[in-house]
C-alpha positions as YAML, in Angstrom:
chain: A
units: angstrom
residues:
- id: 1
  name: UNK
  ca: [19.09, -50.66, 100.81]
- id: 2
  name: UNK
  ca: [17.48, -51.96, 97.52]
- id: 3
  name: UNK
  ca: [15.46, -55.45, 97.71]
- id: 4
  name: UNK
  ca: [18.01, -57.07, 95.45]
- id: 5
  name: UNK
  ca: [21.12, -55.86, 97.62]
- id: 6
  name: UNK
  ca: [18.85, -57.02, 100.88]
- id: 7
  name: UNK
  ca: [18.80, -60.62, 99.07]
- id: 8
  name: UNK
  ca: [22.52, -60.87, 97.77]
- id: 9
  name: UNK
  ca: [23.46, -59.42, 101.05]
- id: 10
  name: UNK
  ca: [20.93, -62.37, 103.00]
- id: 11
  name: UNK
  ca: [21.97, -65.44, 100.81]
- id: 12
  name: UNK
  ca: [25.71, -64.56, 100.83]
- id: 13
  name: UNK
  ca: [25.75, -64.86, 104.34]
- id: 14
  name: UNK
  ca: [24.73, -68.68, 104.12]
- id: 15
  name: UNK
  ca: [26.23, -69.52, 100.54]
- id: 16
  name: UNK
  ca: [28.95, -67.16, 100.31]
- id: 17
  name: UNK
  ca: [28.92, -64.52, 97.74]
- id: 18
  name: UNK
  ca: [30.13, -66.75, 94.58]
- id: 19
  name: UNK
  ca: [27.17, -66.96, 91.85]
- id: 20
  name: UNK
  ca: [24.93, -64.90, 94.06]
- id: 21
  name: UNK
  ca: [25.01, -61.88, 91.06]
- id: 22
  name: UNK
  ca: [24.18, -64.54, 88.61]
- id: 23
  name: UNK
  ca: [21.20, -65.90, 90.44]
- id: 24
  name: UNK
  ca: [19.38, -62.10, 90.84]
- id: 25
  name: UNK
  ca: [20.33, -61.87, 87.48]
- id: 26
  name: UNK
  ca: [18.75, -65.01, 85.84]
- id: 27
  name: UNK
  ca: [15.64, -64.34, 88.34]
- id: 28
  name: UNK
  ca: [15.41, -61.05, 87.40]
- id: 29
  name: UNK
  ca: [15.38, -61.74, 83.72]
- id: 30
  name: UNK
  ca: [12.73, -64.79, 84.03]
- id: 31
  name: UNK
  ca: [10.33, -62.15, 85.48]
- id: 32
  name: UNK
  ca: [10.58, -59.66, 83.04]
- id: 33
  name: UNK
  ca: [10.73, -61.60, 80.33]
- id: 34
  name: UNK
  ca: [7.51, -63.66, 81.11]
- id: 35
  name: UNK
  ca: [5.87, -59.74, 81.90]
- id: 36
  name: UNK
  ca: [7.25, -59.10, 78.10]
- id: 37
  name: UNK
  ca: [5.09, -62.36, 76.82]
- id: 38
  name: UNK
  ca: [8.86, -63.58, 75.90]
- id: 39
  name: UNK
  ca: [7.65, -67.14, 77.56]
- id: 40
  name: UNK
  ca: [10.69, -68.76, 75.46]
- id: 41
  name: UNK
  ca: [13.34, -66.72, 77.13]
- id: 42
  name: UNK
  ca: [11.50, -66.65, 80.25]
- id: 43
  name: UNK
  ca: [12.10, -70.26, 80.22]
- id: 44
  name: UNK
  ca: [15.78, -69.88, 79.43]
- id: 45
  name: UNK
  ca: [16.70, -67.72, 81.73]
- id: 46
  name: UNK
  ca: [14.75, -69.64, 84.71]
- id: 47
  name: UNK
  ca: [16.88, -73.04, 83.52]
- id: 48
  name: UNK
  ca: [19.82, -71.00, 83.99]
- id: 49
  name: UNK
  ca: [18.27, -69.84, 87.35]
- id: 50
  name: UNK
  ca: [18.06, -73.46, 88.59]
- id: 51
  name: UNK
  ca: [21.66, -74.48, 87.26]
- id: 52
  name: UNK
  ca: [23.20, -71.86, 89.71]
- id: 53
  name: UNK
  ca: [20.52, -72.88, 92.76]
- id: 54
  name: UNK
  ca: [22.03, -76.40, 92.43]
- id: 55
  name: UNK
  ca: [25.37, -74.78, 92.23]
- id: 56
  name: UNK
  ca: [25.21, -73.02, 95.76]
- id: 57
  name: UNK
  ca: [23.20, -75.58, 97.29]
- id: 58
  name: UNK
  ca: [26.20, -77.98, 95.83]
- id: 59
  name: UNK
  ca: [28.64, -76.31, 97.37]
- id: 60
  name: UNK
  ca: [27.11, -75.43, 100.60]
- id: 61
  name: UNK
  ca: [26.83, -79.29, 101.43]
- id: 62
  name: UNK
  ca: [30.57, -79.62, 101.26]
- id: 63
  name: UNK
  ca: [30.79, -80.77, 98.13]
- id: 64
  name: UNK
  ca: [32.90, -79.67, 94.57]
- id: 65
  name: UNK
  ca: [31.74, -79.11, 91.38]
- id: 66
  name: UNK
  ca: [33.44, -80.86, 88.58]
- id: 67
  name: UNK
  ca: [36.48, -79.67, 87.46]
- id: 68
  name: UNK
  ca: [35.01, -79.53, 83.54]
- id: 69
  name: UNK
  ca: [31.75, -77.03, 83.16]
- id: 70
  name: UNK
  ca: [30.37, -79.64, 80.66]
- id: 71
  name: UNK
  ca: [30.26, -82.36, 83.54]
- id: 72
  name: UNK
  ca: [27.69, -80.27, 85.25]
- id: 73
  name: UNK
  ca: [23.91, -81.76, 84.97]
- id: 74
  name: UNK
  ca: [21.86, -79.44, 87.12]
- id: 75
  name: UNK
  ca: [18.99, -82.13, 87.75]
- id: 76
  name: UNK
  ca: [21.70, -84.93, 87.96]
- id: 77
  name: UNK
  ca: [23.07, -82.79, 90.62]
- id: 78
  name: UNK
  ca: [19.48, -82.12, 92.61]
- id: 79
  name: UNK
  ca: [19.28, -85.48, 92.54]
- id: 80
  name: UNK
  ca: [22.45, -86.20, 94.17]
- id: 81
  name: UNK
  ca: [21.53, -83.99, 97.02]
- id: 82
  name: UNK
  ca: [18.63, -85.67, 97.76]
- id: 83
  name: UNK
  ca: [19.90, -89.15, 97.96]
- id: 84
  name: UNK
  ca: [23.34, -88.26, 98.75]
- id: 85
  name: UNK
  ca: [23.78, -85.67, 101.38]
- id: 86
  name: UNK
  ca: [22.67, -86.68, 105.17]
- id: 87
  name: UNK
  ca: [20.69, -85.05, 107.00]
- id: 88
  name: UNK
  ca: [22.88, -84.95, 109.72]
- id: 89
  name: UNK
  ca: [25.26, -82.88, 107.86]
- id: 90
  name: UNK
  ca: [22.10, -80.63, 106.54]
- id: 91
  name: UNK
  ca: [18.99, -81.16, 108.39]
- id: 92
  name: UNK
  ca: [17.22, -77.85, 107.14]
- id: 93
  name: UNK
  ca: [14.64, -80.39, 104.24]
- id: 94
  name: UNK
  ca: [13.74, -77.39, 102.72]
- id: 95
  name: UNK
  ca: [17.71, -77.44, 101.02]
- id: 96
  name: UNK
  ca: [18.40, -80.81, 100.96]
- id: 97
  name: UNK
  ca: [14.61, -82.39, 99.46]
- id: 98
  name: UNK
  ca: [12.72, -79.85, 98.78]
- id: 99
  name: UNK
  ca: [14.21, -76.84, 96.62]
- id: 100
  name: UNK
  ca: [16.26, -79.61, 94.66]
- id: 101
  name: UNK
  ca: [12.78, -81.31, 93.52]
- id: 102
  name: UNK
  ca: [11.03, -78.32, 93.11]
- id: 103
  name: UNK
  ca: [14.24, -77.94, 90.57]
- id: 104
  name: UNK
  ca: [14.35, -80.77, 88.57]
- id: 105
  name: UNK
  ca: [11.01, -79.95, 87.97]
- id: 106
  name: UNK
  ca: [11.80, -76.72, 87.04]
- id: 107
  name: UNK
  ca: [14.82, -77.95, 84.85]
- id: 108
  name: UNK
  ca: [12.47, -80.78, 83.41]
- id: 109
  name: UNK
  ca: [10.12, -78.15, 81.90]
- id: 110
  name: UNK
  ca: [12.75, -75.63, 80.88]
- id: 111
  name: UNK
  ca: [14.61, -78.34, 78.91]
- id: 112
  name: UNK
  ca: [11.90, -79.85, 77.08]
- id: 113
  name: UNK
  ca: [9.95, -77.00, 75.87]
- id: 114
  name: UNK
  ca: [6.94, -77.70, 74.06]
- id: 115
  name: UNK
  ca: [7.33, -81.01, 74.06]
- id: 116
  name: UNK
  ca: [4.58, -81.49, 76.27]
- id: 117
  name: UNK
  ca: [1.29, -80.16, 74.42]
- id: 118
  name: UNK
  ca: [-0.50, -80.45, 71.81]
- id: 119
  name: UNK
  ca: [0.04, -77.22, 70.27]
- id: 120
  name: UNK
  ca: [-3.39, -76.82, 68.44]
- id: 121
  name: UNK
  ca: [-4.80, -76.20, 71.74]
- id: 122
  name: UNK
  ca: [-2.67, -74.28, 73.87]
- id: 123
  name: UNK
  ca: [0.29, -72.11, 73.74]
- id: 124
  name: UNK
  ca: [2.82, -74.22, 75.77]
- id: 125
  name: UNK
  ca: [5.21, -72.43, 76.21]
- id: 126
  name: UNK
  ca: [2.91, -69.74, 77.77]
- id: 127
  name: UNK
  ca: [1.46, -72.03, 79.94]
- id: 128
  name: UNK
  ca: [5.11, -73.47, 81.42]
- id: 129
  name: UNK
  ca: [6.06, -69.88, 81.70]
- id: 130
  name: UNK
  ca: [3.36, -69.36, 84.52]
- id: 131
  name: UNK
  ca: [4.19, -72.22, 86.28]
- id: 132
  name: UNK
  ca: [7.74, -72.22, 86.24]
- id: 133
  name: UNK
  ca: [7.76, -68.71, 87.49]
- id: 134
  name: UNK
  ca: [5.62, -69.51, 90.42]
- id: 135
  name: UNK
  ca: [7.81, -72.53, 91.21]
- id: 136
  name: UNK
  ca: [10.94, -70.35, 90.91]
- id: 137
  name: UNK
  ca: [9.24, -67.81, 93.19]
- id: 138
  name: UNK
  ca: [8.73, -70.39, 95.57]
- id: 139
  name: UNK
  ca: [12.28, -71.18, 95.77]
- id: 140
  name: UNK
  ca: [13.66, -67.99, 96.24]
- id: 141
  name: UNK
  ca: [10.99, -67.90, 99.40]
- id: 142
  name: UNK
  ca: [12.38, -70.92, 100.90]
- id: 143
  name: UNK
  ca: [15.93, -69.55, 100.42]
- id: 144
  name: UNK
  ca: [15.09, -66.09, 102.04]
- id: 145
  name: UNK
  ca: [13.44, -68.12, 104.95]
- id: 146
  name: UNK
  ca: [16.77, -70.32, 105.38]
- id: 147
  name: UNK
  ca: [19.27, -67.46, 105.27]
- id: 148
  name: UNK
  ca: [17.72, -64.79, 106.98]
- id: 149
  name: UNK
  ca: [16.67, -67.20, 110.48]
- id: 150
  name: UNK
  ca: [17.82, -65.57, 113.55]
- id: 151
  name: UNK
  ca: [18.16, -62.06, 111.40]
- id: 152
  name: UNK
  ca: [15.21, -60.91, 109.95]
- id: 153
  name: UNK
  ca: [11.77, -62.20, 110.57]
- id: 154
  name: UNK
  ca: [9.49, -64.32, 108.62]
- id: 155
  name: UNK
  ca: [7.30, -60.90, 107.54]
- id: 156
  name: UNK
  ca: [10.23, -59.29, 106.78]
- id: 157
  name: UNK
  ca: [11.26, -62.26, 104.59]
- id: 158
  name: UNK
  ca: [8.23, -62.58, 102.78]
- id: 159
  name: UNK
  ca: [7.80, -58.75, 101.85]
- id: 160
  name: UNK
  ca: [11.65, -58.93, 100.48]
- id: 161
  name: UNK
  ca: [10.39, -61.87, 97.95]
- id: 162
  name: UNK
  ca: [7.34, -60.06, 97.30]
- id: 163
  name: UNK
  ca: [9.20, -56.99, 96.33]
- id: 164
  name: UNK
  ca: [11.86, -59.03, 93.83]
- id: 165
  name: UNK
  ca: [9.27, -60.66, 92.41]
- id: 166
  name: UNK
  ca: [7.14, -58.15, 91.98]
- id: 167
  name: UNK
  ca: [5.03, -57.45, 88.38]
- id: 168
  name: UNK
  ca: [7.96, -55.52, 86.55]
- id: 169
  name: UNK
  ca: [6.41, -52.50, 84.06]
- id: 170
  name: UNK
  ca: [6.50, -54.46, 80.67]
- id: 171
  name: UNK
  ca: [8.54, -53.01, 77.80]
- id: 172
  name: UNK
  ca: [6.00, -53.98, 75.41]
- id: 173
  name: UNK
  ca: [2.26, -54.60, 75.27]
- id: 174
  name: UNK
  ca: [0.40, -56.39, 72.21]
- id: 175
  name: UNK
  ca: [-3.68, -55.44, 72.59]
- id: 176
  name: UNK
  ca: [-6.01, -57.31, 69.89]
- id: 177
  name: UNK
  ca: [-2.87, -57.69, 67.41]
- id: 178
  name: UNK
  ca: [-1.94, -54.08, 68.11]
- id: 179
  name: UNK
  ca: [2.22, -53.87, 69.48]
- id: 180
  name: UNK
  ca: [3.15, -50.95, 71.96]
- id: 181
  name: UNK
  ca: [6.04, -49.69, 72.83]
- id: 182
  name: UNK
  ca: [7.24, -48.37, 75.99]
- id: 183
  name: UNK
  ca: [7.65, -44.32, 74.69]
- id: 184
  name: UNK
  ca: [10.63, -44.03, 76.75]
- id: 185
  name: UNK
  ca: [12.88, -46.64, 75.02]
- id: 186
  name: UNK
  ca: [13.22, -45.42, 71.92]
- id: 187
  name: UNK
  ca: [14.57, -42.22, 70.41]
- id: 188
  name: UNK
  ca: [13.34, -42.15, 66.73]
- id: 189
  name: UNK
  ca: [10.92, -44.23, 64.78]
- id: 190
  name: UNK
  ca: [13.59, -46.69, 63.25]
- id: 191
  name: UNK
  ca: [14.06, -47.64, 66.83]
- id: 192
  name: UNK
  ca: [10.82, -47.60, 67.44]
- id: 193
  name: UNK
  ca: [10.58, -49.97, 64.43]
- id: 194
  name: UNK
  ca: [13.52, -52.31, 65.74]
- id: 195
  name: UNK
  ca: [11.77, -52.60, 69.06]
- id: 196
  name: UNK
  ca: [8.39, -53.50, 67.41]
- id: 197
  name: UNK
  ca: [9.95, -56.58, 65.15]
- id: 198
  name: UNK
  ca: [11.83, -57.74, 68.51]
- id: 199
  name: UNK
  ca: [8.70, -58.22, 70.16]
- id: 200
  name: UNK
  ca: [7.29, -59.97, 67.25]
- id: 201
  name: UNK
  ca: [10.29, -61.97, 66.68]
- id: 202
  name: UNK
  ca: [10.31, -65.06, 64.87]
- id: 203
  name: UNK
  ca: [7.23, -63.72, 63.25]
- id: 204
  name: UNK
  ca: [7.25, -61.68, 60.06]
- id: 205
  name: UNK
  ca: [5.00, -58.84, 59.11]
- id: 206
  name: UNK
  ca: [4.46, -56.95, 56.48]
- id: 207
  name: UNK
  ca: [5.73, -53.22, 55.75]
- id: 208
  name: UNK
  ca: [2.07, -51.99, 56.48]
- id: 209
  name: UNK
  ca: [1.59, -53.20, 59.19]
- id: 210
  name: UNK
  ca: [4.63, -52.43, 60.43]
- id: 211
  name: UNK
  ca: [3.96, -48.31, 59.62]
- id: 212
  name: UNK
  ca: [0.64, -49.02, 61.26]
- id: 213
  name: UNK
  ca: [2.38, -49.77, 64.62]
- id: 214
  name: UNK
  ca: [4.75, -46.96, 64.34]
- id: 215
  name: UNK
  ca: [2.07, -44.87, 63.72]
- id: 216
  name: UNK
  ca: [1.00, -45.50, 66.84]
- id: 217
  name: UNK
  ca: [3.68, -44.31, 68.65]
- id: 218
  name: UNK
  ca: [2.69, -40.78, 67.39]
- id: 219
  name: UNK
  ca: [5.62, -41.23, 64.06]
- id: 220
  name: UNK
  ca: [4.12, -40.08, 60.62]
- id: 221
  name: UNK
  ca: [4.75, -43.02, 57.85]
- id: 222
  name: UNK
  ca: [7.40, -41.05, 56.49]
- id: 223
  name: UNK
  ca: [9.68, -40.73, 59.81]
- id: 224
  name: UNK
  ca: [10.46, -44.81, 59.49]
- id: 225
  name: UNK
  ca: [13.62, -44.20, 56.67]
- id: 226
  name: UNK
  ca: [13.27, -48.02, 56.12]
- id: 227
  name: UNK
  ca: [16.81, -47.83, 54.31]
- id: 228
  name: UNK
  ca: [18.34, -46.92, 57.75]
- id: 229
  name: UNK
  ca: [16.85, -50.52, 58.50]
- id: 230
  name: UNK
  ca: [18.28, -52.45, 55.61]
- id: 231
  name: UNK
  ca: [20.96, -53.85, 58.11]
- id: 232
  name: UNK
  ca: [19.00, -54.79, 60.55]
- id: 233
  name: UNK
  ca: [15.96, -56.57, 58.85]
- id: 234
  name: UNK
  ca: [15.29, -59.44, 56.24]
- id: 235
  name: UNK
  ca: [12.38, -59.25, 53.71]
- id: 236
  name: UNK
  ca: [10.78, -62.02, 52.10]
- id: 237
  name: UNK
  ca: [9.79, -62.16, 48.74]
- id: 238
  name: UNK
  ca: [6.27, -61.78, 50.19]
- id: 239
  name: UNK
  ca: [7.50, -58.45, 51.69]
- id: 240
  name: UNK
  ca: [7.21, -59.90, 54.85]
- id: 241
  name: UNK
  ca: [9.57, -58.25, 57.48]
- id: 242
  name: UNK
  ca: [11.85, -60.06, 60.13]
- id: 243
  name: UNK
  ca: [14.45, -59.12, 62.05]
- id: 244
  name: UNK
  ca: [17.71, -60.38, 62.10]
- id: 245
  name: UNK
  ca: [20.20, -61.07, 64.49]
- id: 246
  name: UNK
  ca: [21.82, -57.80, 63.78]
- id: 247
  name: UNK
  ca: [18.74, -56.18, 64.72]
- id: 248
  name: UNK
  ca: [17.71, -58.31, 67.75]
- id: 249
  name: UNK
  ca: [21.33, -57.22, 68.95]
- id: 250
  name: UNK
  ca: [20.45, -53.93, 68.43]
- id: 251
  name: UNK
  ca: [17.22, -54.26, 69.76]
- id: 252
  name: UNK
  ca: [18.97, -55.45, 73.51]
- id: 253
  name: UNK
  ca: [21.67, -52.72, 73.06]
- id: 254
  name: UNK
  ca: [17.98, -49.95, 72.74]
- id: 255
  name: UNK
  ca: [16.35, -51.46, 75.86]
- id: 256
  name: UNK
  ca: [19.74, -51.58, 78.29]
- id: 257
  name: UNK
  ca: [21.04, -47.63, 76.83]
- id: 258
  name: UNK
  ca: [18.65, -46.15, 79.92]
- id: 259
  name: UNK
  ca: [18.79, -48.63, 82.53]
- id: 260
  name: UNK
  ca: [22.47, -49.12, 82.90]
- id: 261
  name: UNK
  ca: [22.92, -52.63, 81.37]
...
């Protein structure tokens, strides 16, 4: 059995198997996105992490969600569950206090990105990345530990959440300004291209630089057909290179094709 079925299979048995896809999925995606560099959509996807944690913790103390989506606050909700639900009817602290703080603070960075820093000296987003990945490590830890009591024990736990969260081979590397590609995403050097701008994304480069990357993937200048790109890509009148969403799309569509997305 794979480490993500062991922790679906573990948390469904104490929150029931609604959302429990989601949550893997939005954890999942925070990790490899902060192992791409991606720290925005790192962030993202670990705000959408906490929204279903407050969800199934929610639900699991008896209570309903709101019949409108758009009603839902995720740290409005954390905080309801700390003042609101009894201990009596929940006495575990770890689900009642402590996973819905450790969320709103979560929540509290995800939602105010950048906002925090003064940019000239630090990359923030970067820097809530690392934190908010730890924090969201944490909580998956404390879930494993709640669910799996009187099944698996605490070693066992602990080497599950270790194996999820485990450093994920990054797509992409960037070495001294220099962007790599993993070699077995792409199958020509427009691809190759497209997967190169993606990382780079919202930054523009020019078409030399550009070539230089691809050449680095072992492509002569030649092999990049830039007007098989024209769709994909705006240039500047500085011959600066971005992509657009046409390409980012296609960019997602080149990194899923092997791994079954």
């Amino acid at each position: 059995m794979n480490t993500e079925k062991k922790v679906k299979d573990l948390l469904a048995n104490k929150f029931g198997i609604r959302k429990i896809d989601s949550f893997v999925n939005y954890l999942l995606s925070c990790v490899q996105k902060y192992e791409e560099g991606d720290w925005e959509n790192s962030l993202i996807n670990a705000g959408k992490f906490v929204e279903v944690i407050i969800k199934l913790i929610w639900i699991y103390c008896g209570k309903s969600l709101p019949t409108r989506a758009k009603d839902f606050k995720a740290s409005v909700y954390a905080d309801k569950i700390t003042r609101e639900v009894p201990a009596a009817n929940v006495p575990e602290d770890a689900i009642r206090i402590q996973i819905p703080r450790a969320c709103i603070f979560i929540y509290d960075i995800t939602s105010n990105r950048g906002a925090r820093h003064d940019s000239d000296e630090v990359n923030p987003n970067e820097m809530d990345a690392t934190v908010v990945v730890s924090m969201c490590s944490w909580v998956v830890a404390e879930l494993i530990r709640f669910s799996a009591k009187q099944l698996i024990n605490i070693n066992e736990a602990k080497k599950i959440v270790d194996s999820l969260m485990e450093r994920k081979y990054p797509f992409f590397e960037e070495i001294d300004e220099r962007v790599y590609v993993d070699k077995g995403k792409f199958k020509s050097a427009p691809e190759c291209a497209i997967l190169i701008l993606y990382k780079l994304y919202p930054r523009r480069i020019n078409k030399e630089t550009l070539i230089g990357f691809v050449k680095l993937h072992n492509f002569r200048p030649t092999a990049i057909k830039f007007e098989r790109l024209n769709s994909y890509i705006d240039i500047d009148k500085k011959g600066e290179i971005l992509l657009r969403a046409t390409g980012r799309k296609k960019a997602e569509h080149i990194l899923k094709r092997d791994s079954g997305g």
